[in-house]
C-alpha positions as CSV (number, residue, x, y, z in Angstrom):
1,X,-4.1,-35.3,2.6
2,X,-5.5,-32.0,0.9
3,X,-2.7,-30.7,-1.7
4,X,-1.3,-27.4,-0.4
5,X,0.4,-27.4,-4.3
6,X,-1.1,-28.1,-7.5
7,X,0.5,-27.7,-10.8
8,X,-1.2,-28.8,-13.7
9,X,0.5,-28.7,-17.3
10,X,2.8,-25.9,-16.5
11,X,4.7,-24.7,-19.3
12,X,6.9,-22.0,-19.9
13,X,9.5,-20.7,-22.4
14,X,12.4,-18.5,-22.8
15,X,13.2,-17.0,-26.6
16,X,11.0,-20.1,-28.0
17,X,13.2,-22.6,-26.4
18,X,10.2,-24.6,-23.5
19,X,12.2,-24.8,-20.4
20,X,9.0,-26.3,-18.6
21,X,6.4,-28.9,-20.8
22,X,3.7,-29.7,-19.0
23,X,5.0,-30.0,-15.6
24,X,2.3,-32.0,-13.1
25,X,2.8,-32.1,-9.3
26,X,1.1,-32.3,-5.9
27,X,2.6,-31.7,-2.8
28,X,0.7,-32.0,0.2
29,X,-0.1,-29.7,2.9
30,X,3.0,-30.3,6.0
31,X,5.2,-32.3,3.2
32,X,8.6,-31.7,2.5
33,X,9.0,-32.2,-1.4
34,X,12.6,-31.7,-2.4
35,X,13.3,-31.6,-6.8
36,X,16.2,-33.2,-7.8
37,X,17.8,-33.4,-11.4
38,X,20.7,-32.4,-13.6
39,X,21.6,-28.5,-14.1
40,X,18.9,-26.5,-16.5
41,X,16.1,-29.0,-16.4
42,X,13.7,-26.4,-14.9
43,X,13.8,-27.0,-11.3
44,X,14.8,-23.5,-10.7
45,X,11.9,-22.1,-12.9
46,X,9.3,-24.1,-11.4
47,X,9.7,-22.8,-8.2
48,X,10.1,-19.1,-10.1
49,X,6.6,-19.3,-11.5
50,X,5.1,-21.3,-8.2
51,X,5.6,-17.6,-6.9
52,X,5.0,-15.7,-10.3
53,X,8.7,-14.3,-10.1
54,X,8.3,-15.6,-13.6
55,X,5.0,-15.6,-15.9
56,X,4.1,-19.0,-17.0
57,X,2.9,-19.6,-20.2
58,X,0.0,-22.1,-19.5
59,X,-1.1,-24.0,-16.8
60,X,-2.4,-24.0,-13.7
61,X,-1.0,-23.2,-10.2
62,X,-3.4,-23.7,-7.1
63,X,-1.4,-22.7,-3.6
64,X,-3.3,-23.0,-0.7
65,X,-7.0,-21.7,-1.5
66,X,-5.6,-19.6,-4.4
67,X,-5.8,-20.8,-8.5
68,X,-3.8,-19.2,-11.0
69,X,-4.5,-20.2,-14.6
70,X,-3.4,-18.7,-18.0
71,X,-3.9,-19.5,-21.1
72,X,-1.8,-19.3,-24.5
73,X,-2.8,-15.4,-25.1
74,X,-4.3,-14.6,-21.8
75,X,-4.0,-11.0,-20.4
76,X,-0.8,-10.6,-18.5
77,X,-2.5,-7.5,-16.6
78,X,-5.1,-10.2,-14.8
79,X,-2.4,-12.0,-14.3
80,X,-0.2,-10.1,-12.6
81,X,-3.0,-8.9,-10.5
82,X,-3.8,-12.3,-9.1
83,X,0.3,-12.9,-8.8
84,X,0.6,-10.1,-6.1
85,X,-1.8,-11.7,-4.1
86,X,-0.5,-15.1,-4.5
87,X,3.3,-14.3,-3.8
88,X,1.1,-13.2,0.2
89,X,1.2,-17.1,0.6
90,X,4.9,-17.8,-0.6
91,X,7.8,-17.7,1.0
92,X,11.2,-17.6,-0.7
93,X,14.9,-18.5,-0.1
94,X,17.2,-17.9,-2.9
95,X,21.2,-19.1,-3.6
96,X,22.2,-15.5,-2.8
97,X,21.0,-14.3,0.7
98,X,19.5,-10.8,-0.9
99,X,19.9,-8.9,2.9
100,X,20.2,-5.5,2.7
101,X,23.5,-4.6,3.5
102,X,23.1,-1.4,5.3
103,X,20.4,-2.9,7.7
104,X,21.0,-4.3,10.4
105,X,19.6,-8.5,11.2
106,X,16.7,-7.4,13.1
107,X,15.9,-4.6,10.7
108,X,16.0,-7.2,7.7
109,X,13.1,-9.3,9.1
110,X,11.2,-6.3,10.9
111,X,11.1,-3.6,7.5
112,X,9.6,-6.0,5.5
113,X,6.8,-6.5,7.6
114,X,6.1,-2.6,8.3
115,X,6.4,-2.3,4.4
116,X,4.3,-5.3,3.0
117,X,1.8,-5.8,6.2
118,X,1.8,-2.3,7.4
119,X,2.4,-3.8,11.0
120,X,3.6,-1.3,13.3
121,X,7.8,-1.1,14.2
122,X,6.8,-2.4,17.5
123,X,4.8,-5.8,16.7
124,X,7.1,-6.0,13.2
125,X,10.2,-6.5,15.6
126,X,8.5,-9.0,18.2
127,X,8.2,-11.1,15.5
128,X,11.9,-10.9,13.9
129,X,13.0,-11.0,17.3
130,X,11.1,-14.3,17.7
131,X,12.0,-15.6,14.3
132,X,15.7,-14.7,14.5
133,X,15.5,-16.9,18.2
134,X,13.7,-19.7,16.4
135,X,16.5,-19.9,13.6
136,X,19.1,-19.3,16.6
137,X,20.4,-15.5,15.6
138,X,19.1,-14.3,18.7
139,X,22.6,-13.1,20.3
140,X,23.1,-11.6,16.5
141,X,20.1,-9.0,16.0
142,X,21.8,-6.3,15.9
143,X,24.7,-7.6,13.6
144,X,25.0,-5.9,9.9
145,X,24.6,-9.0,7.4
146,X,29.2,-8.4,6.7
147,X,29.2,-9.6,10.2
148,X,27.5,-12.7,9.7
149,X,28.9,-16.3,8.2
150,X,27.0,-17.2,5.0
151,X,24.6,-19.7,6.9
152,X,23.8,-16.8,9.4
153,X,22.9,-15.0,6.8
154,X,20.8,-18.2,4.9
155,X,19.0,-18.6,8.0
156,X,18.1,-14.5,8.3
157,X,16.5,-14.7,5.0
158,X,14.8,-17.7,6.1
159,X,13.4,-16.1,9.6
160,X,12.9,-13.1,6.8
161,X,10.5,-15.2,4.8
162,X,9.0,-16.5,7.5
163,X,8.0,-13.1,9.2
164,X,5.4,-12.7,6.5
165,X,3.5,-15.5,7.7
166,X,3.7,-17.6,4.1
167,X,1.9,-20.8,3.4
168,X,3.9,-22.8,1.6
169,X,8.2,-22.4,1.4
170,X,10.3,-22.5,-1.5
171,X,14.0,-22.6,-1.6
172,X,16.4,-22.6,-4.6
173,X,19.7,-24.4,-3.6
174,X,19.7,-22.7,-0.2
175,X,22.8,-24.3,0.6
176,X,24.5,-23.8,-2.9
177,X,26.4,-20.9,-1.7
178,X,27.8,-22.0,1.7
179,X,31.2,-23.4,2.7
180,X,30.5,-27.4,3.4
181,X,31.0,-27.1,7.1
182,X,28.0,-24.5,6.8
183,X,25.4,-26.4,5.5
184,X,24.1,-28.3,8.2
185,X,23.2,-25.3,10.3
186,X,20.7,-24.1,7.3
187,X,19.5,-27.7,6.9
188,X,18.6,-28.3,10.0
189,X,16.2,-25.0,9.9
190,X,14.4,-26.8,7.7
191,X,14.2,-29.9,9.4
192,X,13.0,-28.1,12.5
193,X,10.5,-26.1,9.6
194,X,9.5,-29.1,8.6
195,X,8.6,-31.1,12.1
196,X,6.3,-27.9,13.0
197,X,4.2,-28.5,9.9
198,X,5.4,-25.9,7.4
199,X,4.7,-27.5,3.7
200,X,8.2,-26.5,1.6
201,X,9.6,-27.5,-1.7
202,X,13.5,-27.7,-2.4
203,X,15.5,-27.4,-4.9
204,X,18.8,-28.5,-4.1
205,X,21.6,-31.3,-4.6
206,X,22.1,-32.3,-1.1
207,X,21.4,-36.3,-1.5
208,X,21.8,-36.8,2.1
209,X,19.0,-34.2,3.0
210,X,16.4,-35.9,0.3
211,X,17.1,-39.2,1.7
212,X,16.6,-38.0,5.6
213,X,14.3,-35.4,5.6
214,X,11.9,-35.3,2.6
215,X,8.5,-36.9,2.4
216,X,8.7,-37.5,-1.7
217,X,11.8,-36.6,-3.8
218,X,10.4,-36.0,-7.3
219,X,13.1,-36.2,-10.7
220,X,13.3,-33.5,-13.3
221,X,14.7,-33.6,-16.2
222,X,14.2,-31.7,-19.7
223,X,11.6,-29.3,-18.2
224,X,9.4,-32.5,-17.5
225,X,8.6,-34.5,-14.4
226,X,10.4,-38.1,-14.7
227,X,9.8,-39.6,-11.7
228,X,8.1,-39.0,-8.0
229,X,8.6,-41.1,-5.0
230,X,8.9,-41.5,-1.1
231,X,12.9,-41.4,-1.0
232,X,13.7,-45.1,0.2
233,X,12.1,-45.7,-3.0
234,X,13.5,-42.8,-5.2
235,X,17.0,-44.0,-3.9
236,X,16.8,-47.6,-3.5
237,X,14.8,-48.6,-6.5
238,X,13.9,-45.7,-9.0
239,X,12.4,-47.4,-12.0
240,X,12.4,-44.8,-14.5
241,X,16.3,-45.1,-16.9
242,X,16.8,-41.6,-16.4
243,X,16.5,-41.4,-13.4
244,X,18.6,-44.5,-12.1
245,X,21.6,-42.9,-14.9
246,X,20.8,-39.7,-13.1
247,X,21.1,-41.0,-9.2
248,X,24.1,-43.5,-9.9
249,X,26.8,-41.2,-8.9
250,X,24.9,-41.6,-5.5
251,X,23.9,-44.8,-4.9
């Protein structure tokens, strides 16, 4: 299957410290790719620079039928050019929910639409209104995001993303932030994502959800990647040291 995401030798730094060295990955259009690994191996950034919320330092990024390459030294002013356009194809779902407060549910998926895709209030709220149903906050559209559980409000940035019609989703712990008895109800958004064909990548520590649900579970550590496998392997038989030390407390 064609590669929906390409990363070749992605590296990036933060005050000369290399967070990311050389990072290579393919994920497949439809797959569900979920990163694993220990706190500050670069998971997090990864998926920052796979939709140019940070500037990588070198490498290449191909999403969908978009490249983005720099070089050590290249102009940042091409780059961010090519950025805006790429970020069109990317979806993203953060730890914190990031609705505005003072809009209502149905306004938080609709404005962003009007604003980015210059769609008119009228077809910008048929689809929240069919988004919000699909991640079952239909009886909630007109709720202000104070009157909503944390996974109602995980799942309205989700239908939120989704509105602008993205290629490829990304989420950074999506369910990092929610009560356990919570995180089911944002899981199985994904799941339901993820049977419809939507290609995402995942950042999170939910064990159970890599072994169900993903296609490949791939191993970070130290800003490289250690180890990338279907997960009956990844969590059956891992042949990589780190990764067994890593995945013990789980097995």
């Amino acid at each position: 299957m064609q590669a929906a995401v390409s990363v070749s030798n992605l590296r990036k730094s933060f005050n000369q410290v290399e967070v990311l060295k050389g990072v290579n990955l393919e994920v497949a259009g439809h797959e569900l790719t979920v990163l694993i690994g220990p706190s500050g191996c670069g998971k997090s950034t990864l998926l920052r620079c796979l939709n140019c919320l940070e500037i990588f330092d070198e490498g290449t990024i191909q999403i969908a039928d978009m490249t983005l390459s720099r070089s050590a030294g290249a102009s940042i002013k091409d780059f961010h050019h090519q950025a805006r356009e790429l970020r069109t194809k990317v979806g993203m779902v953060f730890q914190s929910f990031n609705l505005f407060p003072h809009l209502t549910v149905l306004e938080n998926v609709s404005r962003p639409q009007q604003i980015v895709k210059k769609k008119s209030r009228e077809n910008a709220e048929a689809t929240a209104h069919e988004l919000l149903h699909k991640v079952g906050l239909g009886s909630h559209l007109h709720h202000y995001p104070t009157q909503l559980s944390g996974g109602q409000q995980q799942r309205a940035a989700i239908a939120r993303s989704l509105a602008m019609a993205p290629k490829v989703m990304l989420y950074d712990e999506p369910t990092s932030a929610l009560d356990p008895g919570l995180v089911d109800e944002v899981l199985n958004v994904m799941k339901d994502l993820h049977e419809e064909g939507m290609t995402q990548i995942v950042v999170t520590h939910e064990m159970r959800f890599a072994r169900d649900v993903a296609d490949k579970v791939v191993y970070v550590e130290e800003g490289r990647v250690v180890e990338v496998a279907p997960p009956e392997k990844m969590f059956s038989a891992p042949e990589d040291e780190r990764t067994k030390k890593f995945l013990k407390k789980y097995l």
